[in-house]
N, C-alpha and C positions, 0 to 999 in steps of 0.2 A: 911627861909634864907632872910637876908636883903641884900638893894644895898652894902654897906659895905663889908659885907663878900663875896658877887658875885665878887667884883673889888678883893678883898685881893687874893681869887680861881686865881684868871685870873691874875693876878700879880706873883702871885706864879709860874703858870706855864708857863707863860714869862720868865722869870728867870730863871728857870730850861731846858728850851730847848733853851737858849741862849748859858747856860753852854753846854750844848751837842753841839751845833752848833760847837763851839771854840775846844772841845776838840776834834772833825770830824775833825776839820780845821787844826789842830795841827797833827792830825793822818797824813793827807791826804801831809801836808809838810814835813813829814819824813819818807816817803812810801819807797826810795831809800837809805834812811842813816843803814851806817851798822858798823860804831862806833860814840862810844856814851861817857861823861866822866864815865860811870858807867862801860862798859867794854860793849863791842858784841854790836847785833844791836839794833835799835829801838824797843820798845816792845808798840802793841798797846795798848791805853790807853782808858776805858772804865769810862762812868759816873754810879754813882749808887744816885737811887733816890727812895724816900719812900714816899706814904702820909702820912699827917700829920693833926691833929682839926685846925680850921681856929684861935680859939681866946681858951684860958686857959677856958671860958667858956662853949665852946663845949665840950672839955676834960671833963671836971666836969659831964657833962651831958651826955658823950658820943653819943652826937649828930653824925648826917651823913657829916655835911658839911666837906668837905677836900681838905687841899689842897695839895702842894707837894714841898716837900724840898729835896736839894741835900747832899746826905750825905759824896758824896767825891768822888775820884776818883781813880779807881784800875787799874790795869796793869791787860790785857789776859794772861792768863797761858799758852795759845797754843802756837803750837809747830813754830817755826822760819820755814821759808822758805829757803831749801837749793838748791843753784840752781851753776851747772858747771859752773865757769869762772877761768881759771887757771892763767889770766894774773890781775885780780884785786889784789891791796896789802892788801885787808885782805882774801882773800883766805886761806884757811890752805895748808898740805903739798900736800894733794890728788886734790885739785886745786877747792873746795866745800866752796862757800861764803855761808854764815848764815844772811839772807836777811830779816826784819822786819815780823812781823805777821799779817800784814795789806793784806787786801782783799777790789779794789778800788771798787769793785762792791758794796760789802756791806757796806763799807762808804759812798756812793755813793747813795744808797737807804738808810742808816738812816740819812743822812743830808736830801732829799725829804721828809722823816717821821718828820721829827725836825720843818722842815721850815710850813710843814702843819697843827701842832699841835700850832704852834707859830701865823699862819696867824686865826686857828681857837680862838685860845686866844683874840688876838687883834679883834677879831668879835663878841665876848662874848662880854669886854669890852666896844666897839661901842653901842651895843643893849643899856646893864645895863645905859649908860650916856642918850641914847636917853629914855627910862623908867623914871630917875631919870626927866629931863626936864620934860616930860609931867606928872610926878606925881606934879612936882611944878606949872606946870601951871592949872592945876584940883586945887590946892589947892589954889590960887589967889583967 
């Protein structure tokens, strides 16, 4: 693997836990929303992400190097949170609001997963430019 593809790896998954960061962020602002224009409450929103070969060349060669792209973003299928308040206006008749399917705890711990996998990225990085320098200074 060269510096190139080491930055492209570490660029990639910058990116991809950025995305995650945003769409935690996004969750975590509509923890209490319980209409939506789509109808019912907030449905959390999950990122899906795959590795990927770094360059058409790897592919070709089915090389190891990988990196990771985001393939989009899906809705949790779980089940909504119902919780008694008979005086909210979207209550039904029996007085049972249908409250987001967000869990602050686990948003909570994958934004700390996000933010570490991000800070490990950006240290990768650091290394690979500090390498690239001293390869250029050996080569003077």
């Amino acid at each position: 693997m060269n510096f190139l593809q080491s930055l492209e790896i570490s660029a990639s998954g910058l990116y991809a836990q950025r995305k995650r960061m945003d769409i935690i962020a996004s969750n975590l602002a509509n923890i209490e929303t319980t209409r939506t224009p789509e109808g019912g409450p907030y449905r959390r929103k999950m990122i899906v992400m795959r590795a990927r070969p770094v360059t058409d060349f790897d592919r070709i060669l089915d090389l190891q190097a990988r990196g990771v792209s985001v393939d989009g973003v899906v809705d949790d299928p779980g089940p909504f949170k119902k919780v008694f308040n008979p005086t909210h206006p979207d209550a039904d008749k029996n007085g049972y609001l249908l409250k987001p399917n967000i869990d602050l705890l686990v948003e909570m711990t994958n934004l700390l997963i996000a933010r570490r996998v991000f800070e490990a990225n950006v240290g990768v990085l650091k290394v690979t430019k500090q390498m690239a320098i001293k390869a250029l200074e050996i080569g003077r």
